[in-house]
MIPA-310529 format. One record per residue (C-alpha): x, y, z; residue in one letter. Coordinates in steps of 0.25 Angstrom, whole numbers, padded with zeros to 4 digits, m for minus. Each point is the difference from the previous one (the first is absolute). Layout:
(rec (X,Y,Z),a)
...
//
This chain:
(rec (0035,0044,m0042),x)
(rec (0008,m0008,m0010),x)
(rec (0014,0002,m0005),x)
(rec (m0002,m0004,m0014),x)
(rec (m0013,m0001,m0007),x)
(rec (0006,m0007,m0011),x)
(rec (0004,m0011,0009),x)
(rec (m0016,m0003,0004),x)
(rec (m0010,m0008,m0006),x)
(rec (m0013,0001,0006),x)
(rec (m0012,m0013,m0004),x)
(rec (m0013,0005,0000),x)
(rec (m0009,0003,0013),x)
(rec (0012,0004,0008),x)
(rec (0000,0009,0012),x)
(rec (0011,0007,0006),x)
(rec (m0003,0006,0013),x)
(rec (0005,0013,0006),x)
(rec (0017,0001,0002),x)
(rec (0002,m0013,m0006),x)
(rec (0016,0001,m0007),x)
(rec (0004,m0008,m0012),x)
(rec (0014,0002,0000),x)
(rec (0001,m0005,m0015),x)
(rec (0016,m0001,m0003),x)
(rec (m0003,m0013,m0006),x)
(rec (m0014,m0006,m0003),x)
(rec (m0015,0000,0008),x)
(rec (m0009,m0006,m0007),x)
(rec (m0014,m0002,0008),x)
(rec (m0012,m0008,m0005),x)
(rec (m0015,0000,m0003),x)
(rec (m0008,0004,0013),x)
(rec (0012,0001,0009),x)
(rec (0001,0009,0010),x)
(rec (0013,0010,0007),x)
(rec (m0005,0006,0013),x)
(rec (0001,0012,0008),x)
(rec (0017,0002,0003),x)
(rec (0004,m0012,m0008),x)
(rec (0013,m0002,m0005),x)
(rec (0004,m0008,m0013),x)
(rec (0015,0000,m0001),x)
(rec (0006,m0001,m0012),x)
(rec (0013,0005,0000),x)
(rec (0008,m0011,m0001),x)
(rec (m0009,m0011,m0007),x)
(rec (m0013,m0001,m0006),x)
(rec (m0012,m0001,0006),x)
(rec (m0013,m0009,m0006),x)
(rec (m0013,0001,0007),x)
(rec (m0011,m0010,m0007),x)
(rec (m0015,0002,0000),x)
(rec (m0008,0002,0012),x)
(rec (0012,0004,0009),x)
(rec (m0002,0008,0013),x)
(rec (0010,0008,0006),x)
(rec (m0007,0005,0014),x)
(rec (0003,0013,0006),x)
(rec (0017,0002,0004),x)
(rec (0004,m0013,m0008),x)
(rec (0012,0001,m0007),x)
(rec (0003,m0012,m0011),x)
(rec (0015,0003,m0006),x)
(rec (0010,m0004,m0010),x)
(rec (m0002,m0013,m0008),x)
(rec (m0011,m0004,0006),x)
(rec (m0013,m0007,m0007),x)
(rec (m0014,m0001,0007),x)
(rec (m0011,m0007,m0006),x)
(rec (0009,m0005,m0014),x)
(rec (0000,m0015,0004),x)
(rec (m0008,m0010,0007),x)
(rec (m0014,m0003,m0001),x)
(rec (m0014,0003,0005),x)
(rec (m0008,m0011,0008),x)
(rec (m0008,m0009,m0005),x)
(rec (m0015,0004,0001),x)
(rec (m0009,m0005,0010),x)
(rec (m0007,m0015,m0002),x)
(rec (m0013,0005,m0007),x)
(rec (0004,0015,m0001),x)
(rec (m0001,0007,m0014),x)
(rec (0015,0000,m0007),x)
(rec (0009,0008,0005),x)
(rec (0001,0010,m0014),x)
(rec (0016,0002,0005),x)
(rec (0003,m0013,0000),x)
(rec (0000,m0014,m0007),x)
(rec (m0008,m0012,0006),x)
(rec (0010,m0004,0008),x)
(rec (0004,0015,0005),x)
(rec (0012,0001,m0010),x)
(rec (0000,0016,m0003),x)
(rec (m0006,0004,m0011),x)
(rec (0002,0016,0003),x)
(rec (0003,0004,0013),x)
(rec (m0005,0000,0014),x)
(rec (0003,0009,0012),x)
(rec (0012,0000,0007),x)
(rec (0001,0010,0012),x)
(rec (0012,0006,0008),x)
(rec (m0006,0007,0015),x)
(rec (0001,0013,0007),x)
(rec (0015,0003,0001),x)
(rec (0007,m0011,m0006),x)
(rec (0012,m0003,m0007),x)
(rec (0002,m0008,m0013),x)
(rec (0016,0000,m0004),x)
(rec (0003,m0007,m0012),x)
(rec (m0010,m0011,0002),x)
(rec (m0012,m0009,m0008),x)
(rec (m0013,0001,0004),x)
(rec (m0008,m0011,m0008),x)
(rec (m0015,0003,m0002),x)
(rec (m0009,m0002,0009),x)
(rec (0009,0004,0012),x)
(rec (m0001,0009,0011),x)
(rec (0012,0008,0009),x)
(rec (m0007,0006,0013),x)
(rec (0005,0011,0007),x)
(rec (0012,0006,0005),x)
(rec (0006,m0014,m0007),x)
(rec (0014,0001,m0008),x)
(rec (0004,m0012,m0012),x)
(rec (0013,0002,m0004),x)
(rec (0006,m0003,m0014),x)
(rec (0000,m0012,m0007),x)
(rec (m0011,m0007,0010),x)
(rec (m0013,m0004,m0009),x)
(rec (m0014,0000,0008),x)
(rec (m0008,m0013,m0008),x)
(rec (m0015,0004,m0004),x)
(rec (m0009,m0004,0012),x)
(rec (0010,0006,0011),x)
(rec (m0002,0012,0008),x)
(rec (0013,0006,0009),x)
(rec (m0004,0002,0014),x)
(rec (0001,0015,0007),x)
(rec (0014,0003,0004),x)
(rec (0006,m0010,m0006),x)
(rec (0015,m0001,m0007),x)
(rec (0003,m0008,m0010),x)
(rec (0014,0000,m0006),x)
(rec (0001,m0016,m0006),x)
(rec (m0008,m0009,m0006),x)
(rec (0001,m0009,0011),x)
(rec (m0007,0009,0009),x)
(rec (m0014,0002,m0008),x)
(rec (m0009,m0012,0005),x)
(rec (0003,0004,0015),x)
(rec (m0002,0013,m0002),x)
(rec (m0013,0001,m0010),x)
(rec (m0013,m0008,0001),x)
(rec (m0011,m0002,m0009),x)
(rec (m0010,0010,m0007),x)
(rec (m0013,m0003,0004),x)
(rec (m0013,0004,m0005),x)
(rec (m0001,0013,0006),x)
(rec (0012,0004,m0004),x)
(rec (m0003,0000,m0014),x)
(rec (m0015,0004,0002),x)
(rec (0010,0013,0005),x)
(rec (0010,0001,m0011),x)
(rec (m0015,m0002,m0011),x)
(rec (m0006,0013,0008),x)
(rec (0014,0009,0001),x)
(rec (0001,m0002,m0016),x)
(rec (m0015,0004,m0001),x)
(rec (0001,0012,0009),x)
(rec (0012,0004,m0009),x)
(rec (m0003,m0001,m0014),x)
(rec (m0012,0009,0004),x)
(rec (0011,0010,0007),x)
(rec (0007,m0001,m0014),x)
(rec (m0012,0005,m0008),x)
(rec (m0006,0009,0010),x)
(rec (0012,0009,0004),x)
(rec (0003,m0001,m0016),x)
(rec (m0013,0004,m0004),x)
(rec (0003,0013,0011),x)
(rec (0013,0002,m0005),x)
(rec (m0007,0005,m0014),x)
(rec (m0009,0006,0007),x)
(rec (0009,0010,0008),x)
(rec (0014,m0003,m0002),x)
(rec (0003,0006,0017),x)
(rec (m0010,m0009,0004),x)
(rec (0011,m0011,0005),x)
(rec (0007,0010,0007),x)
(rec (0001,0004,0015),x)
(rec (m0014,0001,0007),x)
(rec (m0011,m0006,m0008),x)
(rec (m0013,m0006,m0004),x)
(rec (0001,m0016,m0003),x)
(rec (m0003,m0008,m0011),x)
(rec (m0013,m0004,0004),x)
(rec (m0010,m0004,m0011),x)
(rec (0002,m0016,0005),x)
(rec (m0009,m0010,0006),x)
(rec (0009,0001,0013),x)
(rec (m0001,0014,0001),x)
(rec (m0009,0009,m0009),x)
(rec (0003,0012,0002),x)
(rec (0010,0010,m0001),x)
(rec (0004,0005,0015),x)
(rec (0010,0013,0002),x)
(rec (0008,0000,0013),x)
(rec (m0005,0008,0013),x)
(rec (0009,0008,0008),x)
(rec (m0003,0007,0013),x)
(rec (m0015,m0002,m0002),x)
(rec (0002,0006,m0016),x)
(rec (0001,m0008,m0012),x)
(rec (0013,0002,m0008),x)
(rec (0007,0001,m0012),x)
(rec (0015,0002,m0004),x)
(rec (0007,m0004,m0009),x)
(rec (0012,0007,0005),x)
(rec (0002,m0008,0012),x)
(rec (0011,m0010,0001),x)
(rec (m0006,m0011,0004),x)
(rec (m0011,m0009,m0005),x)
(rec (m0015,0002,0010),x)
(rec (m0010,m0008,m0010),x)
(rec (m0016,m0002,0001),x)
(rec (m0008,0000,0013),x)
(rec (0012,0002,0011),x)
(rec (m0005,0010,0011),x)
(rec (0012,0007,0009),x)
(rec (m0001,0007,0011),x)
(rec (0012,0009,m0003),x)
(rec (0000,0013,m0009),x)
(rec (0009,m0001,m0014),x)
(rec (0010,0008,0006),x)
(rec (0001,m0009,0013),x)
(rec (0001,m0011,m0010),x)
(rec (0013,0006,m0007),x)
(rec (0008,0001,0013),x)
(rec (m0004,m0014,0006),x)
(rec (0002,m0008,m0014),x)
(rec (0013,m0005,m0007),x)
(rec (m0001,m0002,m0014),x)
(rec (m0006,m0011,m0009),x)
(rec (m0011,m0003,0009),x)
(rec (m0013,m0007,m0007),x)
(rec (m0013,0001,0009),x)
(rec (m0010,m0007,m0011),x)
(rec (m0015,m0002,0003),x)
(rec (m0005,m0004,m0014),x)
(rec (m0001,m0014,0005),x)
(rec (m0003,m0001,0014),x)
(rec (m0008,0012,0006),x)
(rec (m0001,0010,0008),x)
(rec (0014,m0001,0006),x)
(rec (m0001,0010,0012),x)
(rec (0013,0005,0007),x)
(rec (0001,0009,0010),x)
(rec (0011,0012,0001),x)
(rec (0012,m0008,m0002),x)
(rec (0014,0003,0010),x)
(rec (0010,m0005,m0012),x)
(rec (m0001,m0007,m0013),x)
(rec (0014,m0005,m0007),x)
(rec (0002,m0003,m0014),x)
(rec (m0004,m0010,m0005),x)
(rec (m0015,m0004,0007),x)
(rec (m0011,m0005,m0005),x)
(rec (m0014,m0002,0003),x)
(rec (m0010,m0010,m0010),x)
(rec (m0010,m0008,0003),x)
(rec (m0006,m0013,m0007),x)
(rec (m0018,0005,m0006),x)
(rec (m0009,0000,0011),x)
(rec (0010,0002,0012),x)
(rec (0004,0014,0007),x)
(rec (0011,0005,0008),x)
(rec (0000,0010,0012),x)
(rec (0011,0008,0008),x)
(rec (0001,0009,0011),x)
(rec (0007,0009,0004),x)
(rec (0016,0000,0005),x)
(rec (0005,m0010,m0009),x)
(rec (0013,m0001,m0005),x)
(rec (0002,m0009,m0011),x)
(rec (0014,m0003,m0007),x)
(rec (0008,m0001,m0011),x)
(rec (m0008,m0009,m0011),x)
(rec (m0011,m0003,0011),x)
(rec (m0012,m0008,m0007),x)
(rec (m0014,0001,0005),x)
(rec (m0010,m0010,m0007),x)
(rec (m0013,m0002,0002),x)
(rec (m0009,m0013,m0004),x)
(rec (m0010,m0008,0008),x)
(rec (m0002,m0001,0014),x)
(rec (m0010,m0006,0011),x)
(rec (m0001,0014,0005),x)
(rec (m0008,0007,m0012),x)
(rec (0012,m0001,m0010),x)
(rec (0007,0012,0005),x)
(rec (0015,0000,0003),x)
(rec (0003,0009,0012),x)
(rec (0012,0008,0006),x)
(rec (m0002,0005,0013),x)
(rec (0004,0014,0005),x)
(rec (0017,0002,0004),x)
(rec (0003,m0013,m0008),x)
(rec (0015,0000,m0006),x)
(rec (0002,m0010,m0010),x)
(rec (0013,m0001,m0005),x)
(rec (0008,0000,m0015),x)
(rec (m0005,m0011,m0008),x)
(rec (m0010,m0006,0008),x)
(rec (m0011,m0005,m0005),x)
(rec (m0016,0001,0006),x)
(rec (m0009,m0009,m0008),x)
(rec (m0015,m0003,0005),x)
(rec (0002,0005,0013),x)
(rec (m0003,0007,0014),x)
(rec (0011,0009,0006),x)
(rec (m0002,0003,0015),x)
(rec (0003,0014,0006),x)
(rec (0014,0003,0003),x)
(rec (0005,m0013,m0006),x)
(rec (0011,m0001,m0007),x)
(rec (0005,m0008,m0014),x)
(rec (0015,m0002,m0001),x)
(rec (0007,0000,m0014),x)
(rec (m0001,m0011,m0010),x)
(rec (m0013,m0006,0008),x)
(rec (m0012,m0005,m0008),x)
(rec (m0013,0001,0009),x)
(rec (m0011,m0007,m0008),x)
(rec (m0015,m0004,0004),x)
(rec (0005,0003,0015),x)
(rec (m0008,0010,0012),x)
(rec (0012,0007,0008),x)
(rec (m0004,0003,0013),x)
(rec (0004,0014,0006),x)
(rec (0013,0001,0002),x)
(rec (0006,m0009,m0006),x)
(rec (0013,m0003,m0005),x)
(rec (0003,m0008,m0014),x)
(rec (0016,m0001,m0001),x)
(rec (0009,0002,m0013),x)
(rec (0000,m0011,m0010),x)
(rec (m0012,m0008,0006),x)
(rec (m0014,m0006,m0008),x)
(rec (m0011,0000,0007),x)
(rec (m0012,m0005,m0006),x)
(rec (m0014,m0004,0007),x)
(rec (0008,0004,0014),x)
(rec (0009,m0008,m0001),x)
(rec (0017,0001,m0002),x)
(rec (0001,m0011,m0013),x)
(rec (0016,0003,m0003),x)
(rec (0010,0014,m0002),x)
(rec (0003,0006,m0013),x)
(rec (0012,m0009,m0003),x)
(rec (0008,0015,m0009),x)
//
């Protein structure tokens, strides 16, 4: 949704996923190749808002009034011997931008991301801070002052912008394919739907199945998309679900999930290419709950067990949900196998097994 049209200019190769709002009072510009996610709020009522090329905004982020991502800064210096970077100088000035990333469920108030930077998940940085090119905010982190951006950040590696490289190639071909759609069939980004498809990550064009039938309505309030297989009807889906909810297989593939006990507003299943996701049944997922697939030791499959209850705003990334556990509010479980039963308390990240820190807001 966004406020004022007027107020919004758009670069070239830009995708917008499903429920993403642009409240456009003042200024949103967003650069070439950049990507807003499923649910993502860019806040504008107060101040503008400047988003340079190659910015991703994952799925629940919300960056708002004065900030600037990706504007300033620099991209680094290529590799001894490698091929010159085409976005930078030969010393890694910036040329044209680079990406800068902002993760599932954080907040950015106000602030400067330089190029080349990365906020994690469930993070906040709050007005005025500036996050230098090369730095990435840790998960659950608070930053309020300048003072407290070395202790709380740590340096980008080389995964981490092999990551940023495939999220920006995945969504430029998002922006084409569900434009080329779009003309095609103007209902076709509407409700319960086929993909995109037509991309070297995922060919073709799946449609939703439902109760063992495949579906298609574009009348439904929510956003089921590509090769998602649930076990409950339509119907059943419309009393369990709350509104805004994206379930978006056009990425990751199949995402099977069994009959659901609750959905709140707000969720959101994706994957990363190659990865898959599987539910069973009883779960009861929260307010603004993520589910995201990626890769795995165990055949690249993100798994929630039966009679799971995962609370608002958590966050469930690469990971292996044990029956009857449950995931408190405000947790990031990432890369981690939950035995049966258990219990993941409010606020906590756990990545690779292990508690690392709280969600310090």
């Amino acid at each position: 949704m966004i406020t004022n049209r007027d107020h919004v200019t758009l670069g070239k190769d830009v995708y917008v996923g499903p429920f993403a709002h642009l409240i456009s009072t003042n200024n949103i510009t967003i650069g070439d190749e950049s990507d807003v996610q499923d649910d993502v709020l860019i806040d504008a009522s107060q101040s503008s808002v400047e988003l340079g090329k190659m910015a991703i905004l994952a799925h629940g982020a919300a960056v708002k009034n004065g900030t600037r991502m990706g504007t300033e800064g620099k991209c680094p210096a290529p590799a001894a011997g490698a091929h010159s970077d085409p976005h930078s100088s030969g010393h890694g000035e910036a040329e044209a931008h680079c990406p800068s990333f902002v993760g599932f469920n954080s907040v950015v108030e106000g602030a400067i991301l330089e190029m080349d930077t990365m906020v994690m998940h469930l993070a906040y940085v709050g007005p005025g801070v500036r996050i230098p090119s090369g730095r990435k905010v840790k998960s659950g982190m608070r930053i309020d002052t300048q003072v407290e951006v070395m202790e709380k950040t740590s340096p980008l590696v080389a995964g981490d912008r092999t990551f940023m490289e495939g999220v920006i190639d995945v969504n430029t071909s998002f922006a084409n394919g569900y434009s080329e759609m779009h003309e095609e069939d103007h209902d076709s980004d509407k409700g319960i739907n086929y993909d995109a498809g037509m991309s070297h990550f995922n060919p073709f064009r799946d449609l939703p199945e439902l109760a063992g039938r495949h579906v298609r309505d574009t009348k439904f309030r929510n956003r089921i998309i590509g090769d998602v297989r649930m076990a409950n009807t339509g119907e059943e889906l419309d009393k369990v679900m709350g509104d805004r909810i994206s379930l978006r297989a056009d990425e990751a593939e199949p995402f099977i999930i069994g009959k659901i006990a609750s959905m709140g507003s707000g969720t959101i299943f994706h994957g990363l290419e190659g990865s898959h996701i599987e539910t069973h049944d009883g779960v009861v997922y929260g307010r603004d709950v993520i589910v995201h697939g990626g890769a795995t030791p165990w055949n690249d499959v993100t798994i929630i067990g039966k009679n799971v209850r995962i609370g608002d705003e958590a966050v469930v990334f690469r990971s292996n949900v044990g029956d009857d556990s449950y995931i408190g509010p405000r947790a990031l479980l990432q890369d981690t196998i939950l035995p049966p039963g258990s219990v993941i308390p409010d606020n906590w990240v756990v990545v690779n097994g292990q508690f690392v820190n709280r969600v310090e807001w």
